[in-house]
ZAMARGU-4260 file (C-alpha; in steps of 0.2 Angstrom, whole numbers, plus 5000, padded with zeros to 4 digits):
<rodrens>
0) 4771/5050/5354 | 4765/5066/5352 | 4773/5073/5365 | 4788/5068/5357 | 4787/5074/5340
5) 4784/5092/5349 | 4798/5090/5358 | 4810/5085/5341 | 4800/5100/5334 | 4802/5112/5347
10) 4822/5108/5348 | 4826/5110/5329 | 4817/5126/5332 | 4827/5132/5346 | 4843/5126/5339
15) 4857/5140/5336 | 4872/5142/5326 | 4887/5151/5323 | 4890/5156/5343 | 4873/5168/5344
20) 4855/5168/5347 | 4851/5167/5328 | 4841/5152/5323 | 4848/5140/5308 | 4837/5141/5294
25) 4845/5126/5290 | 4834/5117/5302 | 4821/5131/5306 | 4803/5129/5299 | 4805/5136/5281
30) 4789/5149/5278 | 4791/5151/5261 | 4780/5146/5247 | 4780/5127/5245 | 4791/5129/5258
35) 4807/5129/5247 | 4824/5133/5252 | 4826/5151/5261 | 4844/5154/5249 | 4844/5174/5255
40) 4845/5166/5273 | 4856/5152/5273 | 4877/5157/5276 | 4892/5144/5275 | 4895/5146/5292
45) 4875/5139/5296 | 4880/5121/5286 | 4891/5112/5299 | 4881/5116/5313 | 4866/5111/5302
50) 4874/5094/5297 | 4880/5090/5317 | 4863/5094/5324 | 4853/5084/5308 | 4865/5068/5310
55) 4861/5069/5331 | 4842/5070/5326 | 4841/5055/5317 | 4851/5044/5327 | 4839/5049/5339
60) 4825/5041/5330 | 4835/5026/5324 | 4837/5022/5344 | 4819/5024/5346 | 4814/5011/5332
65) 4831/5000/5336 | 4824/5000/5356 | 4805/4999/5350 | 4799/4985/5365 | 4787/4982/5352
70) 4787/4966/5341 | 4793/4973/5325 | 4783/4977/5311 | 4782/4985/5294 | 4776/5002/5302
75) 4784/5003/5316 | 4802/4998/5307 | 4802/4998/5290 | 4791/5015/5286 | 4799/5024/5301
80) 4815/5020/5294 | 4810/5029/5278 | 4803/5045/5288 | 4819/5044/5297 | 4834/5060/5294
85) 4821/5072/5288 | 4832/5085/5293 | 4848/5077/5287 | 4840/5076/5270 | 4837/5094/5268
90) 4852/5100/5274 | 4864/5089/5265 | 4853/5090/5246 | 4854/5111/5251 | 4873/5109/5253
95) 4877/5097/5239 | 4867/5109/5230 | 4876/5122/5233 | 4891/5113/5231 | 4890/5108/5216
100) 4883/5123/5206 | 4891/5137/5220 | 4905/5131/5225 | 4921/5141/5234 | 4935/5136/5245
105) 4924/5139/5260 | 4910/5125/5253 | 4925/5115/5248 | 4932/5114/5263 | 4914/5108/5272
110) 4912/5096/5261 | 4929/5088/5266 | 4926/5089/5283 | 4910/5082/5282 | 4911/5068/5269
115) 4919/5057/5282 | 4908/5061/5296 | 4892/5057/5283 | 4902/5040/5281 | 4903/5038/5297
120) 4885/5041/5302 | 4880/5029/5286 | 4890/5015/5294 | 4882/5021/5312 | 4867/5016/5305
125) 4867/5001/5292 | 4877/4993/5308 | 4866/4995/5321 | 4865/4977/5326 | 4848/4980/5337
130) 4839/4990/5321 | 4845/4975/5307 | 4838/4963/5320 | 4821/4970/5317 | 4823/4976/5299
135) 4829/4956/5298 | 4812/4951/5308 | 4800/4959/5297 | 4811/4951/5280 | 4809/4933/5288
140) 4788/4937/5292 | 4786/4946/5277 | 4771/4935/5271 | 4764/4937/5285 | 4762/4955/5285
145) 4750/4956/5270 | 4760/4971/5261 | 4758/4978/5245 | 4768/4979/5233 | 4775/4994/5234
150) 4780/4990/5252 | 4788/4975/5248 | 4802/4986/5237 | 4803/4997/5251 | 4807/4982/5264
155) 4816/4971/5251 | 4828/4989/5249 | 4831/4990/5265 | 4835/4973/5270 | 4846/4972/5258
160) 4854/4991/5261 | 4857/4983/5277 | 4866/4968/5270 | 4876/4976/5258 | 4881/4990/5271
165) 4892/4975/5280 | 4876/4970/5294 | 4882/4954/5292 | 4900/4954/5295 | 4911/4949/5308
170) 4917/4963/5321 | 4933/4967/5316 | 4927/4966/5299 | 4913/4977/5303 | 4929/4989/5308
175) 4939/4986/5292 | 4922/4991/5282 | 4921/5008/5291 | 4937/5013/5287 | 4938/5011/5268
180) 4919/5021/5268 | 4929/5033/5276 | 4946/5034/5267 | 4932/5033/5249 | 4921/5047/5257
185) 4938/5059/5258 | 4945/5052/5241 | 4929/5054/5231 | 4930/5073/5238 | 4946/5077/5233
190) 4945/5070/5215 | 4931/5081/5210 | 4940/5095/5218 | 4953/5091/5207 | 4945/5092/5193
195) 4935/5107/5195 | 4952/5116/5199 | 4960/5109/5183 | 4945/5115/5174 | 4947/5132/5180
200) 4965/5132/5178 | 4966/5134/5162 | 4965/5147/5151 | 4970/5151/5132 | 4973/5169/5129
205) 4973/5176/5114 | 4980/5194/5110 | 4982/5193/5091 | 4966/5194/5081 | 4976/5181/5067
210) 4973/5167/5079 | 4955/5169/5079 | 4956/5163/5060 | 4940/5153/5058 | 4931/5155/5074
215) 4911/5160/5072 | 4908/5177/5079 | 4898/5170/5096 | 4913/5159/5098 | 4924/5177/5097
220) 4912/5188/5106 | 4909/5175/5121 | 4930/5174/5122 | 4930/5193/5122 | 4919/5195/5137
225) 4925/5179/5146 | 4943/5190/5145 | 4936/5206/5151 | 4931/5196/5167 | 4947/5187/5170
230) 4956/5206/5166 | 4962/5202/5149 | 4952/5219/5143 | 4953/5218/5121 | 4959/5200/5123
235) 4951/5183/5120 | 4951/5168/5132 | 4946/5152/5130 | 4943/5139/5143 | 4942/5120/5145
240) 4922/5120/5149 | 4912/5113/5134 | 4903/5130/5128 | 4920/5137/5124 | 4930/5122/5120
245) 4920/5115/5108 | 4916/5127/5096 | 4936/5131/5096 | 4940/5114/5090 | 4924/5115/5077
250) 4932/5131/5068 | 4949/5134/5073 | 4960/5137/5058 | 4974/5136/5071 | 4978/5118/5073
255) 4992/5121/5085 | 4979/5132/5097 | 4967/5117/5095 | 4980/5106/5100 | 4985/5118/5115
260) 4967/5119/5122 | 4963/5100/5117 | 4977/5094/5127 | 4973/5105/5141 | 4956/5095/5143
265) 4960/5079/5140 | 4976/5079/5153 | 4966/5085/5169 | 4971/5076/5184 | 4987/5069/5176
270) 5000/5081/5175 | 5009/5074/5191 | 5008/5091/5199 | 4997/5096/5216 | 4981/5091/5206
275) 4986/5076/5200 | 4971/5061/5201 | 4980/5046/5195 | 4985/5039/5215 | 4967/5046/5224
280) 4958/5035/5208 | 4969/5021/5210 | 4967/5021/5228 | 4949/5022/5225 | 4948/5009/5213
285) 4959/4998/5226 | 4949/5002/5242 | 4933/4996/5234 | 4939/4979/5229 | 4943/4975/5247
290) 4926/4983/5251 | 4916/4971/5237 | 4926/4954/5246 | 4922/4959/5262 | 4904/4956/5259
295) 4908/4942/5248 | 4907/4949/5228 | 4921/4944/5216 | 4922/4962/5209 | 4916/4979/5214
300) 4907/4978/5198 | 4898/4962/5205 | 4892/4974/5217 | 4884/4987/5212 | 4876/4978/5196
305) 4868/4964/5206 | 4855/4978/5211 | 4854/4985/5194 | 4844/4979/5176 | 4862/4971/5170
310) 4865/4961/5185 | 4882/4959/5182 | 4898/4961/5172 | 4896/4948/5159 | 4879/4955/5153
315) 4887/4975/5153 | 4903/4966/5144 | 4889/4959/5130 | 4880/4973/5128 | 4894/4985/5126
320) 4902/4971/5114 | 4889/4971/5102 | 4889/4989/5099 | 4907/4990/5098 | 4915/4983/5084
325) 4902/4989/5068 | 4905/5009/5079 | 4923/5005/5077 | 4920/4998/5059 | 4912/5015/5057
330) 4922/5026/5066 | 4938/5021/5054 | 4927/5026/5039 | 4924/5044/5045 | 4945/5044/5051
335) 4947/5039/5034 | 4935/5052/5026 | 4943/5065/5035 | 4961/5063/5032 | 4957/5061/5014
340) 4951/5078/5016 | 4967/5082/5026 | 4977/5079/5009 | 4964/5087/4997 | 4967/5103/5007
345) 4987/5101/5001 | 4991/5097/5020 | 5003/5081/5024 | 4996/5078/5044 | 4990/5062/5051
350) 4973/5066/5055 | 4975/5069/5079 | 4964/5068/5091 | 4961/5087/5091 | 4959/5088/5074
355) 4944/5076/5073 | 4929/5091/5077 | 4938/5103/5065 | 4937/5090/5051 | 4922/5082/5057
360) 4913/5100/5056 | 4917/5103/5038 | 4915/5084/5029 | 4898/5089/5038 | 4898/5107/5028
365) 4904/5097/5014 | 4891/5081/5012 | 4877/5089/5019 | 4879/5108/5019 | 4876/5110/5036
370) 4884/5123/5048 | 4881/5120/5067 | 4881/5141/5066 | 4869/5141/5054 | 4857/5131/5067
375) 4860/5140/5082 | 4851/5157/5078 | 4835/5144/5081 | 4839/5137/5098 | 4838/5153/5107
380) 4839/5146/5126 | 4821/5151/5129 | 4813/5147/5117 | 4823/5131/5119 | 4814/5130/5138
385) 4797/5136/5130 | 4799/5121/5119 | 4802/5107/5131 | 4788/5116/5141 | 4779/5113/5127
390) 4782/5096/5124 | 4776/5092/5143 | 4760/5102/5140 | 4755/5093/5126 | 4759/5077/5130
395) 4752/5076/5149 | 4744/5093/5150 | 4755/5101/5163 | 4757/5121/5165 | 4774/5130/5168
400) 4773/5146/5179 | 4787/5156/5182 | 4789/5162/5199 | 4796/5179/5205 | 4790/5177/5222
405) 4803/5161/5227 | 4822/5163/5232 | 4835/5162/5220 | 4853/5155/5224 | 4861/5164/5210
410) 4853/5178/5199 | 4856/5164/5181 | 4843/5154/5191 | 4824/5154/5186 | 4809/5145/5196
415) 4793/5138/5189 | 4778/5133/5197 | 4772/5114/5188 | 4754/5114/5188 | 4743/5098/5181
420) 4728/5106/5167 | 4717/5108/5180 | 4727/5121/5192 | 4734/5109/5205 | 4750/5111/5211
425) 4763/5097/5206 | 4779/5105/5214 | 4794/5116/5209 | 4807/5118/5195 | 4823/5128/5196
430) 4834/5130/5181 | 4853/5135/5181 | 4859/5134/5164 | 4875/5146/5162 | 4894/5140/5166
435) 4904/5149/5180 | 4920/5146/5189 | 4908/5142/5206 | 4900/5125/5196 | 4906/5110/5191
440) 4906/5103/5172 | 4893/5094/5165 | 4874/5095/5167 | 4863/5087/5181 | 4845/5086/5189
445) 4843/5080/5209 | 4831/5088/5220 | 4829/5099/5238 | 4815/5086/5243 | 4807/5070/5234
450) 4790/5067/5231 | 4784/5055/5245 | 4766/5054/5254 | 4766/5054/5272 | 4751/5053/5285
455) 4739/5052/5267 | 4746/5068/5263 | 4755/5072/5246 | 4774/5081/5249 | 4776/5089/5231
460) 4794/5087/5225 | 4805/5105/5222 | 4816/5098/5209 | 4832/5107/5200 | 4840/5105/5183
465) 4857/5113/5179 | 4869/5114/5164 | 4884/5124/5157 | 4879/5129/5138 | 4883/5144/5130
470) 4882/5162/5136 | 4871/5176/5130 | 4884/5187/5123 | 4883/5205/5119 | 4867/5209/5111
475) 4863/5191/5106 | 4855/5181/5120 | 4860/5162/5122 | 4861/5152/5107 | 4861/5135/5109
480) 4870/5120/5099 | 4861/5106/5094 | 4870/5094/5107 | 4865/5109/5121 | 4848/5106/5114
485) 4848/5088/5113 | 4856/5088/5135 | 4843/5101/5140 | 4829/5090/5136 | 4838/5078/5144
490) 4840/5085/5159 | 4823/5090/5158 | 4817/5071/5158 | 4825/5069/5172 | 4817/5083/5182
495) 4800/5077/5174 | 4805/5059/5184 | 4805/5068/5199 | 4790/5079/5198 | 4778/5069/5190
500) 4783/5053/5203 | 4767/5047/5212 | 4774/5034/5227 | 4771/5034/5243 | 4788/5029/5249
505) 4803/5041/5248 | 4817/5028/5246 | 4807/5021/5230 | 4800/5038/5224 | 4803/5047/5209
510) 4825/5043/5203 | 4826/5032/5216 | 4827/5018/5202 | 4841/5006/5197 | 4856/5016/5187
515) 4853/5008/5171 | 4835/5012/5171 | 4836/5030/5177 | 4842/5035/5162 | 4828/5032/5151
520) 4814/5044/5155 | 4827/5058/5152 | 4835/5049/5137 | 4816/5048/5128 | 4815/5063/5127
525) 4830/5068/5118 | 4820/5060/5105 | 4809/5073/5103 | 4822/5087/5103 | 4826/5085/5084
530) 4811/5077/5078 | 4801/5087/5063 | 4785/5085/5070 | 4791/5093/5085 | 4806/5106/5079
535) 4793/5116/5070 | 4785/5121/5087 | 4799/5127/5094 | 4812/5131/5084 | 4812/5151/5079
540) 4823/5161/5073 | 4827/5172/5088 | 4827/5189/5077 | 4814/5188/5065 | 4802/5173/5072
545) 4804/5164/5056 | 4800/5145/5059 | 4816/5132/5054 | 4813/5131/5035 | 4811/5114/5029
550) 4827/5115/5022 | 4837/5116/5037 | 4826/5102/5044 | 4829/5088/5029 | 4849/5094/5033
555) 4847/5089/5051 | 4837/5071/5045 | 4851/5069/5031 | 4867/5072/5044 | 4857/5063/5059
560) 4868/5048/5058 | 4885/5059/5054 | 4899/5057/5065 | 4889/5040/5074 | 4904/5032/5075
565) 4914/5044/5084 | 4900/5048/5096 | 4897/5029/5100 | 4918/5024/5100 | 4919/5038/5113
570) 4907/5033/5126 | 4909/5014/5124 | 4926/5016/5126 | 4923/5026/5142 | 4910/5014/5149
575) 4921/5001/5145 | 4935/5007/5155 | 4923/5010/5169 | 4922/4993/5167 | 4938/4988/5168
580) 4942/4999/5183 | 4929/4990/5194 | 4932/4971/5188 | 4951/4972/5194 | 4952/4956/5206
585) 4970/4961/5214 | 4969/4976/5228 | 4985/4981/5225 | 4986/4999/5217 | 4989/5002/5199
590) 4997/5013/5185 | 4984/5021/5179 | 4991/5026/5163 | 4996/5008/5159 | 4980/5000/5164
595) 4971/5013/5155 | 4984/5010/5139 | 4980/4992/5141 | 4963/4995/5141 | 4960/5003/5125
600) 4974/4990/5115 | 4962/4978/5122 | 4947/4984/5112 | 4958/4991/5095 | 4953/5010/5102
605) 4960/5020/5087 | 4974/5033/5093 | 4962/5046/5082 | 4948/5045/5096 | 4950/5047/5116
610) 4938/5038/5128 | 4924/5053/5133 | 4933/5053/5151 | 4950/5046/5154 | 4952/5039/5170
615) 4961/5054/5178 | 4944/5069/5177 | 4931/5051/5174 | 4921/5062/5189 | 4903/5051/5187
620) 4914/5036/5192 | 4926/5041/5205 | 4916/5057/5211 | 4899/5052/5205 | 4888/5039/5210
625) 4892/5029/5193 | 4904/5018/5197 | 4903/5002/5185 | 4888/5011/5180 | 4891/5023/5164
630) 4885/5008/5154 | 4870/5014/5160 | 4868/5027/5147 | 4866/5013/5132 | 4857/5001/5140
635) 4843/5013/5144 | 4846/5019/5124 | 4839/5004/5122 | 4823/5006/5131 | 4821/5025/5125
640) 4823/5019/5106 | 4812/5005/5108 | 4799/5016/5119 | 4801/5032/5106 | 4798/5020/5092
645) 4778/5015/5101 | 4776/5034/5098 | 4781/5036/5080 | 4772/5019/5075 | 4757/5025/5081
650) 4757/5041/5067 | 4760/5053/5080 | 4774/5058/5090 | 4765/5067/5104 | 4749/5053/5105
655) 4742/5057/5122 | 4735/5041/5126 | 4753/5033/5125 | 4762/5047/5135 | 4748/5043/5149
660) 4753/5026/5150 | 4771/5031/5150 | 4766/5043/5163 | 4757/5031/5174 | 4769/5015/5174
665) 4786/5025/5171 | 4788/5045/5177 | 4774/5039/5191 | 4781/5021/5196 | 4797/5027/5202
670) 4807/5010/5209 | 4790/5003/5214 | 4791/4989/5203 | 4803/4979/5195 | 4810/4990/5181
675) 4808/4978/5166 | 4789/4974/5172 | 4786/4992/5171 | 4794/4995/5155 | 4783/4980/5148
680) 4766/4986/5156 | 4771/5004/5146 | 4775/4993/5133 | 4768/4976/5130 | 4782/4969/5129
685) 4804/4968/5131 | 4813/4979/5123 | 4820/4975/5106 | 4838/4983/5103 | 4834/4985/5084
690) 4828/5003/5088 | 4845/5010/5094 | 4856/5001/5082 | 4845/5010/5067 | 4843/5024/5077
695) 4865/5026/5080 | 4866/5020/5060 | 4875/5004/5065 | 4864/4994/5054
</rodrens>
């Protein structure tokens, strides 16, 4: 065996790329400091090579356990299946990495050319007759083997990886299921292309100072330099990503502008031109129907929730129901607030869609004299980061060093070193906070390698956490919004999942959780973000160090529950097309703006309010891994209100004896468990949706 593993060793060390005698750092031993990725090493041209020679590797090892003469065991089956595709994991979180937060036509075109070829390999595996036989053998003896606990998830995961990977079906079957991985794999790609290009495409240049009526100076100053980059010297642009949009449509006194750039976003992908989504999703939408009745579920929804907390539609459907109808009570009340204020102003308009931020932003100034500028000046980005930092030191101890010595992808990106209060090393954080052309929307944590133990030793996890907020501009560094704020301690949650995880299992580490439970350890800490307690530690004014004033505190207390409505509507409405989407019973392809027009009658979606994603640029569930899963977010806002609220009734928010128990059965448990029994030993008991109904001002 020995032999063998020097062999493997000495072949990925040997293995070159790109037509010369240059060795693929891709695959090459990485002597770097917690061996983290070599970036300054790694070209576009090393990725397919990388990818071909990683796939050959551990289909290599998957014959040797398939052809094992041995009587199958947990060891020899089960936990060399999880060791399985080391390389294959590191190249392909290194690419969709990069990817995702680097991206160019280049990368783009990789990723098109691999996505099926990953599908294919996926399927190469999961139908391996020979390997199921003995995944199935150690299922059917699994009593007999004495396991513990943590190795019956692992096994129980598998087996039924195997199972919902079509091991069971017929031959031609079997056929039919490779080809709609396939066609997805492609599909998926090019929808997120789509959107990313549409995103990009869009820009709102302003050459005439009047039309800036309204707008904060970082709003101004940010347009200006974003212009001098495109080569719009002494204009102004504005673009669909969130850090420009949004404080346009806050402050705008041009509503036809808003309405311009408004429209922009909420049309990507369904403009019938060469980036149109509306066929690739319904085609999507189609292809995995046929999928979820080849293996025998009603819906595709009954698919991926029967390994989820929900476990299937009717229980999302009643969830998302209870919530809907006093958000929609309350989400008509602020309409109605607002137009009033409409026709105060001496203005005859029906109250639009793009209108609702501009108004929303000044009932706010209005009721509760509170300007989102007026807060931003104390969330300056690093003292924003020095604050979350601060929240994990004090809560579990853990230590934050910033690291000079490690490569960088990008010169935005920083690298901290996570230490436990005693020095030992915990593993890696890279942040990636600022938008650009080369990254995708949105915000997101994943890591180059999971935390895992192998041979009884501990591989410490190198995890990343990147955003799009708002720029440094001029002489004024990066000041932050409240939501900003509020999704980077989100993310940050997340990346606390992956580095404080403790399992010994990769496939069950850290994330590796059902979708509606994932979300809670970053959700929680959200909850800190805005609390007093906690604001007053981090929240300084980035010019004169002046701690937030009490004032501007009881103002974020009094508005906490302003706008609720809107906030709610919006993301039920997108969860519950998601949804719909995936509980279509007829394969047959749809109209997307019909259904998606049909959805929303359904519920009483006022016209005032758009889902958070329509279909056509909905990238978590048509790009993403959330497919009948963006429910996901309130169902774990049920267990992070619930789980907050065990802090604040013990008198102290940042009670160290409750975050080591939230530590040891949640950030340390990983899928180890079942979810709901590790929320209970955190908690004592169920979750009670109280919490998040006072929490959203729905009661």
């Amino acid at each position: 065996m020995k032999g063998y593993i020097m062999l493997l060793i000495t072949s990925v060390l040997m293995f070159t790329s790109c037509g010369n005698q240059e060795t693929n750092p891709l695959l090459a031993e990485w002597n770097t400091p917690f061996e983290t990725p070599p970036f300054e090493l790694i070209k576009t041209e090393h990725y397919m090579p990388a990818f071909n020679e990683a796939m050959k590797l551990q289909i290599d090892e998957i014959n040797a356990i398939a052809e094992n003469s041995n009587a199958a065991t947990f060891e020899n089956t089960i936990e060399a299946l999880d060791y399985s595709g080391a390389s294959l994991k590191r190249v392909s979180r290194v690419f969709t990495a990069m990817n995702e937060a680097m991206t160019n036509e280049k990368m783009q075109s990789i990723s098109k050319e691999i996505s099926p070829l990953l599908s294919k390999h996926k399927d190469d595996i999961n139908l391996n007759e020979k390997l199921f036989g003995r995944v199935k053998a150690v299922y059917d003896k699994k009593d007999s083997f004495n396991l513990t606990k943590e190795q019956y998830k692992l096994l129980d995961k598998y087996y039924k990886r195997f199972v919902r990977g079509g091991a069971n079906l017929a031959a031609d079957a079997k056929d039919e299921f490779r080809k709609i991985n396939e066609e997805l794999s492609t599909l998926s790609v090019q929808f997120g292309e789509n959107v990313l290009k549409e995103t990009n495409k869009f820009e709102l240049v302003i050459d005439n100072e009047k039309d800036l009526a309204g707008l904060p100076d970082g709003a101004i100053a940010g347009a200006a330099e974003t212009a001098k980059e495109k080569g719009y010297e002494g204009k102004w642009v504005f673009t669909i990503q969130k850090p420009s949009m949004l404080p346009f449509l806050q402050y705008s006194a041009k509503r036809d502008l808003r309405e311009k750039i408004y429209k922009a976003y909420f049309m990507k992908g369904d403009k019938n031109d060469e980036l149109d989504n509306k066929k690739i999703l319904s085609k999507i939408a189609s292809l995995r129907l046929k999928r979820a009745r080849l293996l025998g579920y009603d819906t595709h929804a009954h698919y991926v929730l029967e390994e989820q907390m929900a476990s299937n539609p009717a229980k999302v459907y009643a969830l998302l129901n209870q919530l809907w109808n006093p958000a929609l009570i309350r989400s008509r009340l602020e309409r109605d607030e607002m137009q009033q204020m409409i026709f105060a102003e001496g203005n005859n308009f029906k109250l639009e869609s793009w209108d609702w931020w501009y108004y929303a932003e000044k009932v706010k100034k209005a009721k509760y004299d509170l300007d989102e500028e007026e807060l931003r000046p104390y969330f300056e980005l690093s003292n924003v980061i020095g604050g979350v930092f601060d929240l994990a030191t004090r809560l579990w101890g853990i230590q934050f060093v910033e690291r000079n010595d490690i490569s960088k992808y990008h010169p935005d990106v920083k690298v901290f070193e996570v230490k436990e209060e005693d020095g030992a090393h915990i593993g890696i954080l890279y942040t990636d906070y600022f938008p650009r052309e080369s990254k995708r929307g949105g915000a997101w944590m994943d890591e180059f390698r999971r935390q895992y133990k192998k041979d009884g030793k501990m591989v410490t996890p190198v995890i990343y956490n990147v955003g799009n907020f708002s720029k440094p501009t001029g002489d004024k560094p990066a000041l932050l919004s409240i939501d900003e704020v509020n999704t980077l301690f989100h993310e940050f949650g997340h990346a606390l999942h992956g580095l404080l995880s403790n399992c010994t299992y990769e496939s069950i580490s850290a994330t590796e959780t059902p979708r509606d439970f994932v979300e809670f350890p970053s959700q929680v800490m959200e909850n800190w973000a805005m609390h007093p307690q906690f604001l007053k530690l981090y929240a300084k004014h980035y010019e004169t160090g002046e701690t937030i004033p009490d004032g501007i505190i009881t103002k974020i207390e009094n508005s906490s529950l302003f706008n609720q409505g809107f906030e709610t509507v919006e993301y039920l409405a997108a969860s519950i097309l998601d949804m719909d989407w995936h509980t279509i019973t007829a394969s047959e392809e749809l109209n997307v703006n019909d259904f998606e027009n049909a959805s929303m009658k359904k519920i009483g979606l006022i016209p005032e309010i758009k889902p958070r994603y329509r279909s056509a640029y909905f990238n978590h569930i048509f790009s993403g891994g959330y497919s009948s899963g963006y429910y996901s977010y309130i169902w774990s806002e049920v267990l992070d209100a619930d789980a907050f609220n065990a802090f604040e009734q013990s008198g102290d928010v940042l009670n160290k004896e409750l975050a080591a128990k939230y530590r040891k059965f949640i950030l340390a448990s990983g899928g180890t468990d079942d979810s709901m029994e590790l929320y209970k030993k955190f908690r004592g008991a169920e979750p009670e949706i109280e919490p998040l109904l006072k929490k959203r001002g729905l009661k």
